[in-house]
Backbone as a printed PyTorch tensor [residue, N CA C, xyz], in Angstrom:
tensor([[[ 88.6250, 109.6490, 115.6620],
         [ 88.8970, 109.4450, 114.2620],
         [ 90.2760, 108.8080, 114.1100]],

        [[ 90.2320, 108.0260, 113.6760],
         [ 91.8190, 107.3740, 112.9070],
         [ 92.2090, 107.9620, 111.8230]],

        [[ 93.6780, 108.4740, 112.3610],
         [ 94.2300, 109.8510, 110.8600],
         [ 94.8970, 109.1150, 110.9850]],

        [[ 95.8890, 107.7530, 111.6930],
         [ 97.8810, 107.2290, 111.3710],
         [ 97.5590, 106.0210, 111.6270]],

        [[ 98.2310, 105.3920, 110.7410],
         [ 98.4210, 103.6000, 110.9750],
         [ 98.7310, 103.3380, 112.3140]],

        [[ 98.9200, 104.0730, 113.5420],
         [ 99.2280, 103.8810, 114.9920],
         [ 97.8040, 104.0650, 115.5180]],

        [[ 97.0250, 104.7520, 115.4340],
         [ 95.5210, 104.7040, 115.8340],
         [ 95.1450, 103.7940, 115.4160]],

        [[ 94.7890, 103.5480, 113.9390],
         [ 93.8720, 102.0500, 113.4270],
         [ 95.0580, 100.5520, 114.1640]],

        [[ 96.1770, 100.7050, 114.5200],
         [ 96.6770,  99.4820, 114.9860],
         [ 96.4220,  99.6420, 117.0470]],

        [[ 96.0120, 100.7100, 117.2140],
         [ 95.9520, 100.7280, 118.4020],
         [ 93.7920,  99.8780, 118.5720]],

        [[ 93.3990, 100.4260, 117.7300],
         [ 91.9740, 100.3930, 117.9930],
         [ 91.4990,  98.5740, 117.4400]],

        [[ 92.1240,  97.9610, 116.2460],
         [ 92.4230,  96.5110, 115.7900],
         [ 91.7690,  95.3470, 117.0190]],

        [[ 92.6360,  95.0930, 117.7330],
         [ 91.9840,  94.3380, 118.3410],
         [ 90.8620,  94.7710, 119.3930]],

        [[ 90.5060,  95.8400, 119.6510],
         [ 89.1750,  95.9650, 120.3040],
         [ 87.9370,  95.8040, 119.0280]],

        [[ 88.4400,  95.8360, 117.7670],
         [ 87.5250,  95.9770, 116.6590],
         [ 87.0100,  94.2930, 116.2260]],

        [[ 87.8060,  93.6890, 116.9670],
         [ 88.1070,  92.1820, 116.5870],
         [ 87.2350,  91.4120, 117.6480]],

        [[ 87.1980,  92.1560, 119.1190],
         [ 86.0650,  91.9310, 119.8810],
         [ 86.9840,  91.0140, 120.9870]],

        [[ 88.2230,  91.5140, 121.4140],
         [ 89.1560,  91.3310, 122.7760],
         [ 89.9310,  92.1380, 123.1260]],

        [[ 89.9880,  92.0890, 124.3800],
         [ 90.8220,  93.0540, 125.2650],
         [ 92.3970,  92.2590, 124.6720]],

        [[ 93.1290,  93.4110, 124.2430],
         [ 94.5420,  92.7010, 124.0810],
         [ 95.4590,  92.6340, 125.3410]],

        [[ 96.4720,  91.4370, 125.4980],
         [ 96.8710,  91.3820, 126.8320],
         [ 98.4780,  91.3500, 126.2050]],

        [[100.0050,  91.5230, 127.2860],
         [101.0230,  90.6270, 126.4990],
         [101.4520,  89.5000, 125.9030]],

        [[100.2830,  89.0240, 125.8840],
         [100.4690,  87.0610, 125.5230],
         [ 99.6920,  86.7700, 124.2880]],

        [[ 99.3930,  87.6640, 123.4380],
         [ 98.3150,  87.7500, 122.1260],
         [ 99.5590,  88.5400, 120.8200]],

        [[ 98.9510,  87.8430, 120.0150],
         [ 99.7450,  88.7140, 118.6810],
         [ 98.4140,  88.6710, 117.5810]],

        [[ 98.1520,  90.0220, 116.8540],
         [ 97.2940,  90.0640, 115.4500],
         [ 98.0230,  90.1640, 114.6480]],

        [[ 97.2920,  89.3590, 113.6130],
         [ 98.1430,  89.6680, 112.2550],
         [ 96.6570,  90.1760, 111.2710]],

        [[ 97.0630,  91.1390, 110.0210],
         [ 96.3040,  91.7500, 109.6590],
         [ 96.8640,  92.0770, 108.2040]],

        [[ 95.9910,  91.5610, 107.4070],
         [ 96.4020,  91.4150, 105.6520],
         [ 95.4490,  92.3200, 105.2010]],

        [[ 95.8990,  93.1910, 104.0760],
         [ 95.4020,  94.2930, 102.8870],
         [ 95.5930,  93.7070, 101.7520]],

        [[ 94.5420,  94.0290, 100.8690],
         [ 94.9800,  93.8610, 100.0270],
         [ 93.8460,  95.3770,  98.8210]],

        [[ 94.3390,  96.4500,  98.1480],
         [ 93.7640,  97.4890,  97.6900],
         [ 93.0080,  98.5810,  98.9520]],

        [[ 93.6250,  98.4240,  99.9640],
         [ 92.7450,  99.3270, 101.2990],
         [ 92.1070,  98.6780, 101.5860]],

        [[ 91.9240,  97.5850, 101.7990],
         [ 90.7530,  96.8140, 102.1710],
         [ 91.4640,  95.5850, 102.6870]],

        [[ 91.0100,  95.1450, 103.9420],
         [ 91.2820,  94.3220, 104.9570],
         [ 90.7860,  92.8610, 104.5330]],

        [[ 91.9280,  92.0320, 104.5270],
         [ 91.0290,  91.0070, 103.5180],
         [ 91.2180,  89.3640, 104.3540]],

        [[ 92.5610,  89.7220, 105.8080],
         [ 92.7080,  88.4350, 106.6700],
         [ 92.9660,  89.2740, 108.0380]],

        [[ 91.9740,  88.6670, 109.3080],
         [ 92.6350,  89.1150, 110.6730],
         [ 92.4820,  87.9580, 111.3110]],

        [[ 93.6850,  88.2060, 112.1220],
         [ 93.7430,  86.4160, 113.1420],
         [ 94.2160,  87.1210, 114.3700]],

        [[ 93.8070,  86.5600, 115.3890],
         [ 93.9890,  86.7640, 116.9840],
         [ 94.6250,  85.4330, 117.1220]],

        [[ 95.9610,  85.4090, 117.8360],
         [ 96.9580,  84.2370, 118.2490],
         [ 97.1420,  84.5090, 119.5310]],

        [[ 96.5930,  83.3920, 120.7460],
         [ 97.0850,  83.4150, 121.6260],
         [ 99.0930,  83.1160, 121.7410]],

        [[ 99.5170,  83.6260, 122.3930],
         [101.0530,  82.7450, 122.5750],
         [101.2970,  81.8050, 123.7420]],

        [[101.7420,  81.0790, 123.6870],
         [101.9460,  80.2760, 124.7910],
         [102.9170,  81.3480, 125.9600]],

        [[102.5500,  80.4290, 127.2020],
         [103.1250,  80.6720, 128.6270],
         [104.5140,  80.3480, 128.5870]],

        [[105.2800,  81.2900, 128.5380],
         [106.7650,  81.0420, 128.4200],
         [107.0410,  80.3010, 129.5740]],

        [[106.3910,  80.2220, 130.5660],
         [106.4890,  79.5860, 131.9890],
         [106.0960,  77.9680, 131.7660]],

        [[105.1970,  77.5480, 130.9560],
         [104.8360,  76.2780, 130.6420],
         [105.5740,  75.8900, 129.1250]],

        [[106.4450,  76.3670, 128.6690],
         [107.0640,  76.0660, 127.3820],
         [108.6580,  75.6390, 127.7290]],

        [[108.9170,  76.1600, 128.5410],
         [110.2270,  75.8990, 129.4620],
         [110.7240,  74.7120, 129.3320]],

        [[111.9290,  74.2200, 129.2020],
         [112.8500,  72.8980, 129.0570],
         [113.6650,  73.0570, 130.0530]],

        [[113.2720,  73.5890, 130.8360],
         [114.6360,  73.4200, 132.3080],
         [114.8170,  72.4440, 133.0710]]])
């Protein structure tokens, strides 16, 4: 059961239908209790973004 905004943000992206990794960010909009935008963002490879 989800009783704290730390459970429903822990359970989010398995609900979204991906394993979350460190290289992903969700963003997640309400609007009246009710979920009204979710986006899965990969992030880029800090290793391939590099200017060295």
């Amino acid at each position: 059961m989800l009783r704290t905004n730390v459970h429903f943000a822990t359970v989010v992206p398995y609900l979204l239908g991906y394993r979350p990794d460190n290289g992903s960010i969700v963003v997640l909009a309400f609007t009246d209790n009710r979920a009204v935008f979710a986006n899965r963002t990969k992030l880029p490879d800090p290793d391939l973004t590099s200017t060295r």
